[in-house]
N, C-alpha and C positions, 0 to 999 in steps of 0.2 A: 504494500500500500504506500500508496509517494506523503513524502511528508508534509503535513500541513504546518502553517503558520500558528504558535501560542494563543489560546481562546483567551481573549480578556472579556469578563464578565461585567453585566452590568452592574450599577448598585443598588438596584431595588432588588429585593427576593424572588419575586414573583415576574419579575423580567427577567433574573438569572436561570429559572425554570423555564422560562418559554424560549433563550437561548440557546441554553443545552439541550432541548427537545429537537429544537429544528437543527441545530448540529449533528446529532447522531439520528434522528427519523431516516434518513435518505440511507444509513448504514445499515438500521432495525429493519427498515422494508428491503434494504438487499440480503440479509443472511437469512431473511424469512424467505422469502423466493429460494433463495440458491443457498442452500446451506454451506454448501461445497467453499462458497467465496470466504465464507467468515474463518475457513481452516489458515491461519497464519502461523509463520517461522520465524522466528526471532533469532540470532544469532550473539556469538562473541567469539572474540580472537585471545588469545595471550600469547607473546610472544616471549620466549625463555630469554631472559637475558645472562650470558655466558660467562661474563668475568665476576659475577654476583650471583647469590642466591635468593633472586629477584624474577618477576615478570612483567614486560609492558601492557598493558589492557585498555586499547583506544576504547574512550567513551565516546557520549555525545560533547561534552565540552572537552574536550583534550586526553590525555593520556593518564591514567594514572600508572603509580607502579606498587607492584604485589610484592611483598618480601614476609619475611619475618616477623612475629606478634613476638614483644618481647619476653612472653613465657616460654618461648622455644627458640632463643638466641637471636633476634633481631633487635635493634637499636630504639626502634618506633618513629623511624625518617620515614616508613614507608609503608603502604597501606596494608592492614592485613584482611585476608580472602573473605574471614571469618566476617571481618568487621564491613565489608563492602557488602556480603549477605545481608547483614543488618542494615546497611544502609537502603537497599534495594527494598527492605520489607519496609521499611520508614516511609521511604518514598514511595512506593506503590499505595501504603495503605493513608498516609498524606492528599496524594490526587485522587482516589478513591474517596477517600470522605469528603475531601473539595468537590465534586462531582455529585455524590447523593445530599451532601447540603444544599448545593445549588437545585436540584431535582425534585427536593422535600420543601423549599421556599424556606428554607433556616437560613436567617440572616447571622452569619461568624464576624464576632470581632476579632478574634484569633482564634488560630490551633496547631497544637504543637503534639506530633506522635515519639512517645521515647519506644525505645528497643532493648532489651538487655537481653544480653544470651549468656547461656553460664557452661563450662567445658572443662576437662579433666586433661591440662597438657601433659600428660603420663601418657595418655593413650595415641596423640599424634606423634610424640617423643620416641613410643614404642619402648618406654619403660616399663610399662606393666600391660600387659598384653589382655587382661581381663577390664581394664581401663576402658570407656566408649571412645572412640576418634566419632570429635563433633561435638553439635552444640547438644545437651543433655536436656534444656528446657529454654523456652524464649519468653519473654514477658515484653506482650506491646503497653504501652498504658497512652490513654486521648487523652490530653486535656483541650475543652472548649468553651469556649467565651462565648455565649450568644443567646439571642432571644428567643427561646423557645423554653416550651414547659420540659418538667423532666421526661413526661411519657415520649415528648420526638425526640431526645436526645439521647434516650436510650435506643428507640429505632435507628437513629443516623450511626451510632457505635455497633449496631447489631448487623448492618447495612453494609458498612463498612468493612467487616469481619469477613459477612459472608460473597462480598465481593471483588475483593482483594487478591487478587492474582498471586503474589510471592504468598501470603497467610494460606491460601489455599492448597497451592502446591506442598508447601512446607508440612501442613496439616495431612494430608494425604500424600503423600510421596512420590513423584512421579519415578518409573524405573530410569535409572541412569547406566546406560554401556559406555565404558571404555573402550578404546580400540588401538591398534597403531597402524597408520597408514600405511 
């Protein structure tokens, strides 16, 4: 799908829904027609970097690079894998509730998603072999500012959860293969 331009939203609530409606209607009536279209690939690259125990990882804004979480010998100059998954669920589940707020007519004066992931470096260390390699439990927590009662802000957090693309996957697993070209 070619990339569009950043949706700026209006500031009324209720123009913010009827924005985001006619944004994605033209997309809802094509995967309803043709399911086939709505199947998309998302990709990423890393690219090993050779005189370090590092990886580059072109994003959308630039490059980042992968190395070492300093519980397993890195410095913390440089991003770790673990900690970019959490960033990915922050973010996913961020535009995700930007998106069903706007959809629900809650008007946000802010929102901010935390992530915390908790992990046993023994096990990616390969110190103790009964040790998990990974995150062992993840904790999103919403905070939001805005005018609505509690009953829609528990919907827009519920909403949120179950539409969230990284929370989903993470939640249900998808199979992962390794291969070598």
């Amino acid at each position: 799908m070619p990339y569009r331009a950043v949706m700026t939203l209006p500031t009324d609530p209720h123009e913010q829904a009827v924005a985001l409606r006619a944004l994605q209607r033209p997309l809802k009536d094509l995967y309803r027609a043709d399911p086939a279209a709505a199947q998309q690939s998302s990709t990423a690259v890393a690219r090993v970097v050779l005189d370090a125990v590092a990886a580059e990882v072109p994003q959308w804004s630039g490059t980042s690079r992968a190395g070492l979480h300093p519980a397993t010998g890195g410095d913390g100059s440089e991003a770790c894998s673990g900690d970019m998954l959490l960033e990915a669920l922050a973010g996913c589940a961020g535009v995700t509730l930007r998106s069903v707020a706007a959809a629900m007519g809650i008007a946000l004066r802010s929102a901010t998603v935390h992530v915390v992931g908790h992990w046993d470096a023994r096990g990616t260390l390969g110190v103790d072999r009964e040790a998990p390699v990974g995150f062992t439990e993840i904790e999103v927590r919403i905070e939001v500012d805005a005018d609505a009662d509690e009953a829609s802000l528990a919907r827009l957090v519920e909403a949120t959860e179950r539409y969230c693309v990284v929370a989903q996957t993470l939640r249900a697993p998808t199979p992962v293969t390794v291969t070598r070209g």
